[in-house]
N, C-alpha and C positions, 0 to 999 in steps of 0.2 A: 338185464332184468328180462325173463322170461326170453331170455335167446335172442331178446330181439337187440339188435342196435342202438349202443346209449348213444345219443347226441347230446351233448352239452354245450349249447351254446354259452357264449361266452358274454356278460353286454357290460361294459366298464361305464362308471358313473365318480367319475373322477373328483376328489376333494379339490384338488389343485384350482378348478375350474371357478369355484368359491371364491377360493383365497389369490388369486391371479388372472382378475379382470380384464387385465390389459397387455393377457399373453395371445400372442402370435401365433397363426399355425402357420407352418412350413410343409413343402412338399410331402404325399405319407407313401415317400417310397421304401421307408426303413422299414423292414420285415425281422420280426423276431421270432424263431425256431424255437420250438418243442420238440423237443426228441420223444419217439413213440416210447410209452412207458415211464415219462419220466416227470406226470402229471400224477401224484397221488394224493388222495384225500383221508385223512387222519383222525383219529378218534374224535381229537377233541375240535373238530369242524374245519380246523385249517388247512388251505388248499395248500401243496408246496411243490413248488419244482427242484429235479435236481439234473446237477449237470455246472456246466461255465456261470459266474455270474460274473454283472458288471456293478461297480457299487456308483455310478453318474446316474444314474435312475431315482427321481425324487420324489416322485408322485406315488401316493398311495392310493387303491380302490375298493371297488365292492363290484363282489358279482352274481348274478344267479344263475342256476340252471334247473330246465326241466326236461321230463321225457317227450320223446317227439309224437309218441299215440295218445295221452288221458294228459300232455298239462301237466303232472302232477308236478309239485312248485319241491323241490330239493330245500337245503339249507343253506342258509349263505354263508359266503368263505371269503375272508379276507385273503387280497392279492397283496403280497410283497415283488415289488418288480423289481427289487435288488439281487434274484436270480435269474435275469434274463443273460439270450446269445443275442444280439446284434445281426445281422446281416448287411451285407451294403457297404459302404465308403463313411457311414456317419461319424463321427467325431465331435461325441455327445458332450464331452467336457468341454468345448471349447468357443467361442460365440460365432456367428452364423457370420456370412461371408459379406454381410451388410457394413458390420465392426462395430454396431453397437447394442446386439441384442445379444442375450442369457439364456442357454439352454435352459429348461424347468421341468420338464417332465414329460411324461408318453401318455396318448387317447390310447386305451386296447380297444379294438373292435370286438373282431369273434373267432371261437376255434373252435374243430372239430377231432374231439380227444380217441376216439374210434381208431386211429392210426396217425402217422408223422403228420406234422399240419405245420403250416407258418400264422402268428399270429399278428396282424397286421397294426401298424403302428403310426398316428402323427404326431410327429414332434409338435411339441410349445416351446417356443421363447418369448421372452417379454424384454421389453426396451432398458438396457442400463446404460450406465454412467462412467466415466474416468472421476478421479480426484486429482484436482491439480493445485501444486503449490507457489505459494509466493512469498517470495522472503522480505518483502514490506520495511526492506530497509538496509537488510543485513547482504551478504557476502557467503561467495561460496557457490556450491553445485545447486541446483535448484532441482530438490527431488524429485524425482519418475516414478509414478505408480503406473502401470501399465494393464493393472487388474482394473475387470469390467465389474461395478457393483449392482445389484437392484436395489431398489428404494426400501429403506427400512432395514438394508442390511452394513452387519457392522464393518468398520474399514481400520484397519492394523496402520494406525498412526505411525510415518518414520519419525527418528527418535533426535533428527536436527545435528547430528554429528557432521562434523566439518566445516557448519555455519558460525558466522558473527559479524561482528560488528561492534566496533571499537566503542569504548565506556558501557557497553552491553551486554546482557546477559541472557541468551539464551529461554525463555522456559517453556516454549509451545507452540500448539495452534489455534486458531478460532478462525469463526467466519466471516469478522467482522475485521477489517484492516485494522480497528482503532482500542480495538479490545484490552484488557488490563490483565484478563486472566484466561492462562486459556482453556480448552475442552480437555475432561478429562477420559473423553473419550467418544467418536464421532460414528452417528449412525448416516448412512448415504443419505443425502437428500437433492433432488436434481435441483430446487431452486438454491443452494446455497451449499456445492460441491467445492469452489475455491478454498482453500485451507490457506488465511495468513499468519507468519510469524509474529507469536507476540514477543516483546522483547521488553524487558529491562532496565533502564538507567542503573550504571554503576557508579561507586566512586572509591576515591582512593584517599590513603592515608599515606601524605610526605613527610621525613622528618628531617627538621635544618639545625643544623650547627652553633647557629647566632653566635657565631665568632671565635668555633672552635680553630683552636691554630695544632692541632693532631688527629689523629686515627680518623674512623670512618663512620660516616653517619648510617645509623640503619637502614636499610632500605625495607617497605615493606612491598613485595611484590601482586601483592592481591587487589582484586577487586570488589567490592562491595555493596549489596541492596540497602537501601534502606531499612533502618532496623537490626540488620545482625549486626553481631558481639564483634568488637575490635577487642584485640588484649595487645596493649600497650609495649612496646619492643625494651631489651634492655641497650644500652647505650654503649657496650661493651667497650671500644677500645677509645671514642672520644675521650680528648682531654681538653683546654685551655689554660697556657700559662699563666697560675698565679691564681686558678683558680680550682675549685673542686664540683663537678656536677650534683646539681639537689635534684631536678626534676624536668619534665616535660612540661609545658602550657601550651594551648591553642589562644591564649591573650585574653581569658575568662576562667577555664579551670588548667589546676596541675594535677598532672599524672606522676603516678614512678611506676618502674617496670613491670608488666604483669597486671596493673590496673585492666580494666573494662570499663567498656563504653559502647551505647549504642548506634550506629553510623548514624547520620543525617542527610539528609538529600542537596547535601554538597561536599566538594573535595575537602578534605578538613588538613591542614599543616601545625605539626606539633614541633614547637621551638624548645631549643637546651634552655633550660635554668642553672648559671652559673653562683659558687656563691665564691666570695671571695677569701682566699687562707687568710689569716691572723699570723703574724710575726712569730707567735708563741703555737702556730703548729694545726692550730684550730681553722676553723672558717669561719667568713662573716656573708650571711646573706645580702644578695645584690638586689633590690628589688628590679623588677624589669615592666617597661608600660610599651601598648600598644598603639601603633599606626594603623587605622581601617582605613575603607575609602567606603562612600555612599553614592548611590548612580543619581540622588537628588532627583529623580523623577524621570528618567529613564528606561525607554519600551523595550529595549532589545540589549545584550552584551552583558559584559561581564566586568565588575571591578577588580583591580585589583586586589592578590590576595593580601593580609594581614599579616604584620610581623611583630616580634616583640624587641625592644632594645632598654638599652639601662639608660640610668641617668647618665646626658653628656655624652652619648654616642650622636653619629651622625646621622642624618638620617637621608637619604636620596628621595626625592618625591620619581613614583612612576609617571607614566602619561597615559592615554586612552589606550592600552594594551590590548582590553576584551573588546576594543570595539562598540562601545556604548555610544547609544543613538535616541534618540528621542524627538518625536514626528515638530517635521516646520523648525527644527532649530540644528544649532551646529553646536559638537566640545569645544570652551576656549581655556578651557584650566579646572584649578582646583583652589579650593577657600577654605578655612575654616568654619565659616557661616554660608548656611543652608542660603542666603540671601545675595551672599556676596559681600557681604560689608564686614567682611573680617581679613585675614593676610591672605592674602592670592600669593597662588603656587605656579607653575610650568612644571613641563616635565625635566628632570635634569637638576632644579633646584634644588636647595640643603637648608637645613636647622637643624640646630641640635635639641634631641630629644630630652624634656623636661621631668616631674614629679607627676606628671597624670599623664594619662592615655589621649591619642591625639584623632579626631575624626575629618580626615578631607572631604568636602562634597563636590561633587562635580556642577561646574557652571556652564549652563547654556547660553552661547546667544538666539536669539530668533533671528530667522532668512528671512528677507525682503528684496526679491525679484521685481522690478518694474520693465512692464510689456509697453509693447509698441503695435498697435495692426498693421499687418504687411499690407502690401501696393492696392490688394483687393478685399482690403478691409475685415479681415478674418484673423482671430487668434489664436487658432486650434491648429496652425503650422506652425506655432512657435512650441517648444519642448524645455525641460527641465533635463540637465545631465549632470552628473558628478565626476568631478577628479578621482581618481582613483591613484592606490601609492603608486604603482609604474608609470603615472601623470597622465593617462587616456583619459578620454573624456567617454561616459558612457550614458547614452540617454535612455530617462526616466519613462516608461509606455506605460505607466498612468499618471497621466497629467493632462490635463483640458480644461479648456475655458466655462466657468461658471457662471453663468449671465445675472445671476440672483443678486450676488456682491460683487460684478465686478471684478472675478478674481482670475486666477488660473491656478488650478487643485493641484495637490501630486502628493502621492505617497513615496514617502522616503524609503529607499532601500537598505541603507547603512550611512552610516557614519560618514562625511567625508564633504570636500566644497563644491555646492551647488551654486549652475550659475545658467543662465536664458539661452536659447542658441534657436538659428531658423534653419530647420531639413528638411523646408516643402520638396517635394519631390514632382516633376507634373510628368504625364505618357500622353502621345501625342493621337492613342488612340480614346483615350478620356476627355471628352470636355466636359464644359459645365452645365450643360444638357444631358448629360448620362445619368439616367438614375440612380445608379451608384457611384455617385463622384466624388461624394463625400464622401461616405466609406471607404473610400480607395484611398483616398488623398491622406486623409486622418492616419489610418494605419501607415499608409507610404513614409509618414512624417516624422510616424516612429518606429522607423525602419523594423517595422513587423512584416510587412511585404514586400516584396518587390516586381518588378518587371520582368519579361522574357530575353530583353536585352535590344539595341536599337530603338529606346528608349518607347517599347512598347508595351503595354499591359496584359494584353488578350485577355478582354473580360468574358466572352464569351467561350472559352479554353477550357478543357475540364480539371482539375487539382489533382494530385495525388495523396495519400493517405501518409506518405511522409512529409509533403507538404504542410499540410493541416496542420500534424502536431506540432511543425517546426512555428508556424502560427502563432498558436496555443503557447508553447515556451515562448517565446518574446515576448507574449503578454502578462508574462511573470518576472516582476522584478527581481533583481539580486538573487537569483539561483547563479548557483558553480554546477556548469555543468564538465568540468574535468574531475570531479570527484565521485560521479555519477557510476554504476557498474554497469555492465557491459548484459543484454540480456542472453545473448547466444542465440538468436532469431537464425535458422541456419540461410535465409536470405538477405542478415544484412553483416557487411562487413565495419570489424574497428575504421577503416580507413574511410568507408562510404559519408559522403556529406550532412546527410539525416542519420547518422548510427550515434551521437551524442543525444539530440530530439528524440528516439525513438526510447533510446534506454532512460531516459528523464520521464518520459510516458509515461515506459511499463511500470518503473519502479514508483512511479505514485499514482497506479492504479488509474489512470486514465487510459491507456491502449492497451490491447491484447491482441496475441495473434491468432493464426490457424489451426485447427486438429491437427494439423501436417509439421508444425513446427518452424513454420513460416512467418512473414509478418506482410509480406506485399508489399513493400514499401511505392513501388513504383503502380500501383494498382489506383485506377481513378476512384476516387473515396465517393460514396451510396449517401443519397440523404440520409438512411437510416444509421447508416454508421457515423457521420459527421453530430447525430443528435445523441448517442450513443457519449461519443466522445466528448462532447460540449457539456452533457449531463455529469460525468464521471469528474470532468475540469469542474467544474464549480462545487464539485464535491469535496476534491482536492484543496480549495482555497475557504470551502467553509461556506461558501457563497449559497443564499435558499432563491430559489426560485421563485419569481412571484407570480400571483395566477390574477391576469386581469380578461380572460374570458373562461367560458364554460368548458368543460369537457366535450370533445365532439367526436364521434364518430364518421369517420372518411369512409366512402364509398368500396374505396380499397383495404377496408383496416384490416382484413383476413388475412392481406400479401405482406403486411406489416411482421418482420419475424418476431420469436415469441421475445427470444434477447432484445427486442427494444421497443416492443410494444411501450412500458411504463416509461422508457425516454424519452418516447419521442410523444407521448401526451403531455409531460409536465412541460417538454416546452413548446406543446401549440397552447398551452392553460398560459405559459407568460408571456405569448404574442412573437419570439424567437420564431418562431414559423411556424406555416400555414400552409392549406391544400391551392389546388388551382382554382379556377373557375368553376370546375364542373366538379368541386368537393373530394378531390382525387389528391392524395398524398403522395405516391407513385418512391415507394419506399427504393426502390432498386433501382432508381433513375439517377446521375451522376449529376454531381454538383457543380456546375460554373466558376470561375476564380471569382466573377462579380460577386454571385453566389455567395463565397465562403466569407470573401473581405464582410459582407452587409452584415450576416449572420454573428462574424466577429465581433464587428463595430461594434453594434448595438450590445451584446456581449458586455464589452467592454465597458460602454457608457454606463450600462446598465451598473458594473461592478465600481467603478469611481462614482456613482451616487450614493451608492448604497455606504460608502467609504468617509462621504459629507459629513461631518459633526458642526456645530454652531461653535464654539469651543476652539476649534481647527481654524475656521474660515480666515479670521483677522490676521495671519500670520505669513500667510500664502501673498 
């Protein structure tokens, strides 16, 4: 205009800026080229460049310009920076060399459109996230997502192919270990990025013979939710001598082939109904009555299943097959009366099946242990163990003396015969002046800890994080941990002494490892992570924490990281621990074995009271 030289500055007022509070600048050595000429402005007010574009530019702007003598204000033009050239090494799509941040978009500064010009550029990125999965129960590759998300952005759920887990089925994920149903579809969110497997209970439908003497019983290979359609098998090539097939029964209703029925949230066994031929060519129905069993009151296991038989068949009585157990007493048989005062059964026994349907209940006796105090008058070195079928004796690490009644408590783990045993344990560097001597002693007695060896303790020693959890699991009754899976921690091996402990951890959500794929096993465990771990354990067993002081704020509570900030408050609220003298938490400080034993104990005490019922006591 008028000959003179247009300058159009350029000044970007970036939307992103808005909408991405808590993006990052990075170095602004990325230069973006304009080619002279290749800036033009278009009737209908939009500015456009032509030439190379890149389409990882995400940010949109506004810009203005005027002339450099009168000011005079131009019109504004929308910038598309989906045609820019790059300049530089940048490698815009990819996240910054930190590994956790998001490219988002370019600042423009200014250009000078008169001839070639570079137009100067600082990158944004903002902080994202991984999503990581947990198979919470199940089997299998434990999926890799490797893509970085920001918050609020959508994340392409894998679709759980290759996973399971036996009686189960598959349907999803959630955030919640304990969930019933899962997402149907997940936006990032950094406090709640873990994705676990929800899963299923299945069940199956068997079909038996009841006394086929040919061909072959249906098999039906599927598994089962609650609720779907069964359609009832034909019987195809079954026979019995002398008799002619009428139907299916489960010992309540009869099926014939091709019926329907809706599953139930148990395995269901569908018996032959025989009827009998008639001389004259015909058949005569057999009726057929039922053997159940009842668990009679029963906390844990499974009865056995139900069958049907005719009149004047024999009948085999089972024995505690499913393992049914029932707190403070032991299985001694089976009765006809829920009381006992009808015909007692064993397992092995026979009668022959009558005109009605027959119900066994199971009979308990109640356990009575009688203690003794050891030399130094203490009852809490004596332990509760069970026989087990290979005939080991395995002791019970909840069990302690109850001073109220008199007693010594324990929670039964299964089925099986309890009986007293003394495993004080003593280390010659503990006396009974040590502050934590009890603690030591208690757990030592039930072989939750042990020594260095040379019958020492080293209280003052620091733990390891495979330690810990190894802890943690002794102080959980009746877990198998050879059925346990394996978590692929790339530092711990199958063979390694804590690789059973560690994958009993991961897989019930009480330990996790490192962004590295690691787990440290041999790594001296952090208060912050021992409270981390202890909160996550009690989570595990259901266990609430109780809050017998205030909230408190530590000197140091900023060094506290943000993963366990809320652990490690709800257990300084139930007195599990506490700062120093000078109000100092000192989160990244290592733990002592004295340390770990105390924090356990009390743990532990704490979880055997809470286990107390009135109901319970007189038994123990």
């Amino acid at each position: 205009m008028k000959n003179k030289k247009l300058l159009i500055r350029i000044m970007a007022i970036f939307l992103a800026l808005c909408f991405f509070p808590n993006m990052a600048t990075r170095a602004a050595d990325y230069n973006l080229l304009v080619p002279a000429g290749a800036l033009t402005a278009l009737n209908n007010g939009d500015l456009i460049y032509e030439g190379d574009t890149i389409s990882d530019i995400d940010a949109t702007g506004l810009i203005v310009g005027y002339f450099d003598y009168d000011y005079s204000f131009l019109d504004s033009y929308s910038v598309s920076p989906a045609s820019h050239t790059v300049l530089g090494a940048a490698d815009v799509g990819a996240a910054d060399p930190g590994g956790d941040q998001k490219f988002v978009g370019w600042l423009v500064s200014s250009i000078d459109i008169s001839g070639p010009s570079s137009l100067n550029l600082t990158a944004y990125w903002e902080k994202a996230y991984n999503v990581t999965y947990n198979l919470n129960g199940g089997s299998g590759t434990i999926p890799v997502d490797s893509n970085l998300y920001l918050p609020g952005e959508a994340v392409a759920l894998n679709d759980g192919s290759g996973l399971s887990w036996p009686g189960h089925t598959f349907l999803g994920w959630a955030t919640d270990p304990v969930a019933t149903d899962p997402l149907p579809s997940y936006i990032m969110d950094p406090d709640s990025n873990v994705l676990y497997a929800v899963w299923a209970s299945t069940y199956t439908v068997t079909y038996d013979g009841n006394g086929n003497d040919g061909g072959s019983v249906p098999v039906d290979g599927k598994n089962y939710l609650p609720g779907n359609e069964v359609t009832v098998l034909d019987p195809g090539t079954l026979t019995k001598s002398g008799y002619a097939f009428s139907s299916w029964s489960d010992g309540t209703v009869t099926y014939t082939a091709g019926d329907k029925f809706a599953m139930s949230s148990a395995d269901v066994t569908l018996y032959a109904v025989w009827k009998k031929k008639s001389s004259g060519g015909g058949s005569t129905t057999i009726a057929s009555y039922t053997l159940s069993y009842d668990s009679n009151g029963a906390v844990s296991g499974t009865v056995p299943a139900s069958k049907s038989y005719t009149k004047g068949s024999t009948v085999t009585v089972s024995g505690n097959i499913g393992s049914l157990a029932k707190s403070c007493c032991k299985f001694s048989g089976w009765n006809c009366e829920p009381n006992g005062s009808g015909t007692a059964y064993a397992e092995g026994d026979t009668f022959t099946m009558g005109s009605s349907n027959v119900v066994l209940y199971a009979q308990w006796e109640k356990i009575k242990i009688v203690y003794d105090k050891d030399k130094w008058g203490r009852y809490n070195y004596y332990n509760v163990a069970y026989s087990t079928s290979d005939g080991k004796n395995t002791i019970v690490p909840t069990s302690y003396y109850y001073e109220p009644t008199n007693s010594v408590l324990y929670k039964t783990p299964q089925a099986g015969t309890y009986d007293a045993m003394y495993s004080f344990v003593g280390f010659d560097d503990i006396t009974d002046s040590h502050w934590a001597s009890g603690f030591i002693w208690f757990l030592s007695a039930r072989i939750i800890v042990n020594g260095i060896g040379n019958d020492l303790y080293d209280p003052e020693g620091s733990i390891t994080r495979a330690q810990f959890i190894k802890i943690l699991t002794c102080m959980t009754p009746g877990i198998d941990l050879s059925s346990v899976p394996s978590t692929g921690f790339l530092d711990v091996s199958p063979d390694d002494w804590y690789a059973k402990y560690i994958d009993w951890g991961y897989e019930n959500n009480i330990v996790f490892g490192y962004s590295n794929g690691c787990f440290g096993p041999n790594d001296p465990i952090t208060r912050e992570q021992m409270c981390c771990m202890i909160a996550r354990y009690c989570n595990y067993l259901g266990y609430e924490l109780g809050e017998i002081n205030d909230s408190k704020t530590f000197l140091d509570q900023g060094s506290i990281s943000s993963w366990a900030v809320g652990d490690v408050d709800a257990l300084q609220k139930s007195g599990l621990i506490e700062g120093d003298d000078n109000n100092m938490f000192k989160p990244r400080s290592l733990s002592t074995r004295a340390q770990a034993a105390s924090i356990a104990c009390r743990l532990l005490m704490g979880i055997l009271d809470a286990m107390v019922e009135p109901e319970s006591i007189p038994c123990n």
